[in-house]
Phi, psi and omega in degrees: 000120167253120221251174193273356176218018168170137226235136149237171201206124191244167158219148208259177220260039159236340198057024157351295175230156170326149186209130175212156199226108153272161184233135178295158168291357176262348172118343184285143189270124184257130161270129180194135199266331181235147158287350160299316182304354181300311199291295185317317183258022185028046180249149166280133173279109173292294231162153161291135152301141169254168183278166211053008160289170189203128176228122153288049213282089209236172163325306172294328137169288179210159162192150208252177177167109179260124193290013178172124266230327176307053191238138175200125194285136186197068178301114175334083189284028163274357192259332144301328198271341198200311186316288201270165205249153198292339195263046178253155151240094225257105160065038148100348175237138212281144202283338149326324185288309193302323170305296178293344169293296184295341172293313141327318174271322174304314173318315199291320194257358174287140166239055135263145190298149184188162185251302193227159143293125181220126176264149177281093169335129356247350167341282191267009150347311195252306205266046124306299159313295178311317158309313163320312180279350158275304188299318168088048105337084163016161081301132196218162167255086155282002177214122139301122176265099154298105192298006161227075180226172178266171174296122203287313204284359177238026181269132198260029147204157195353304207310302182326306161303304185267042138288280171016282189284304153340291195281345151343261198266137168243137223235167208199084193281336159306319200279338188246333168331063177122358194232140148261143230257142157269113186247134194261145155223165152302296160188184201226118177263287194252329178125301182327302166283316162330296212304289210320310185284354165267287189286024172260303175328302188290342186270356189256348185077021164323137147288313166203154169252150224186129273188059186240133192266125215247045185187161197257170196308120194258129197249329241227151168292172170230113185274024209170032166134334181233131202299080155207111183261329109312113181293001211267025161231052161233141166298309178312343192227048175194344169233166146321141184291340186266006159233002128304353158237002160253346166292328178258359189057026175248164176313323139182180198220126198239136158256141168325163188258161158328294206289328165263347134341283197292317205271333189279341185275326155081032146297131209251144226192094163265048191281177151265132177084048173053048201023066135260135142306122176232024197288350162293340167194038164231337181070029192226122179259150160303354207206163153296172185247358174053241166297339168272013209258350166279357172261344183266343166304311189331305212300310205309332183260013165273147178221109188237163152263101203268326207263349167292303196279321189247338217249281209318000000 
């Protein structure tokens, strides 16, 4: 909040999302949800906000304080997985390192035969990498990303998504043309960009596409910043993983496990559950859900057809 004498600055007693306090080479003090953001203004990174701080910034200089003792850390692990930019550092781990960890570990846990790796720009980009380097695979650029579109997964309706998604991407038919492609994502929300980006690969001349996802199945709604309110617009929490891959037309489709998710982003920590939020795909929220928590019992007893209504 900025104030005419003075700026504040808070975190909530979870740390949901990232906070962080830089200092310019001139003595002035900085706010930024990613550290990345130091570098562009040339400021240095002091320290993190912790959850439940309260940060002042006044004439006299900075103070710190916390409005409440009730804290336990549990950072949103979508902002590893998708949110935040690789080159940020979110409680000491930088999130490219974290990406490529899961990309390592999805290897680990893949079982199929394959010719090349190809990650989907730009997200999933390092754990493509990191897959490649476990597997001993190629990293190949089969998609292309036209770098002036919006992000598919915050746009807010259907048509928009798969406009989107068209106007994005591109398959690169020397690089996919006869091979079977490992096509790396971040994670498959609505189902929509997947289908589309597996048949621009087979339509690119793939033999087959094979589907590994570098995040575990998101079933569950988010209370706690991000517009998905309902299950009945996740795919996942409404088919089977084999029939999310026959929905999406891949070959097949393997997700990260939870447990190698939390062990790849490696925050040292003794929260539970590796100071990750993980209700995205476990469905155990860290807080009570208060007002929200009779829409969210609703939601768990709808039986919707997400591939009739939304994807088909």
């Amino acid at each position: 909040i900025l104030l005419e004498d003075k700026l504040v600055a808070a975190l909530d007693p979870n740390g949901f999302r990232p906070l962080s306090i830089g200092k310019m080479k001139n003595g002035a003090w900085v706010v930024a949800s990613e550290t990345c953001a130091f570098e562009v203004v040339g400021a240095d990174w002091v320290r993190d906000v912790e959850p439940g701080e309260i940060v002042v910034i006044d004439d006299s200089g900075i103070q710190y304080d916390s409005y409440t003792r009730d804290t336990q850390l549990a950072v949103c692990s979508m902002e590893y997985v998708y949110f935040a930019r690789p080159d940020s550092v979110i409680h000491g781990v930088n999130v490219h390192t974290a990406r490529k960890n899961m990309g390592r570990r999805l290897a680990q846990e893949f079982q199929h035969e394959a010719d090349i790796v190809v990650g989907v720009p730009n997200s999933s980009l390092s754990a493509a990498m990191g897959f490649a380097e476990e597997s001993g695979l190629p990293n190949e650029m089969g998609l292309i990303k036209n770098q002036y579109t919006q992000r598919t997964f915050i746009q807010p309706t259907q048509e928009l998504r798969e406009q989107g998604v068209r106007m994005k991407l591109s398959a690169v038919s020397s690089v996919v043309k006869g091979k079977r492609v490992v096509m790396i994502d971040d994670s498959i929300v609505r189902g929509t960009t997947s289908r589309r980006i597996v048949q621009l690969l087979r339509d690119a001349g793939a033999k087959e596409v094979h589907v590994a996802i570098g995040s575990p199945e998101l079933k569950y709604p988010c209370f706690y910043g991000i517009d998905i309110q309902t299950r009945r617009e996740l795919i996942s929490a409404n088919h089977t993983v084999d029939e999310v891959c026959e929905i999406i037309g891949a070959d097949s489709l393997t997700y990260l496990s939870l447990e190698g998710m939390i062990e790849a982003i490696g925050i040292e920590t003794d929260a539970p559950k590796g100071g990750l939020c993980v209700a995205y795909f476990d469905g155990e929220f860290p807080t009570p859900l208060y007002d929200y928590e009779e829409e969210y019992l609703r939601s768990l007893e709808e039986k919707t057809s997400f591939y009739i209504e939304n994807v088909k």
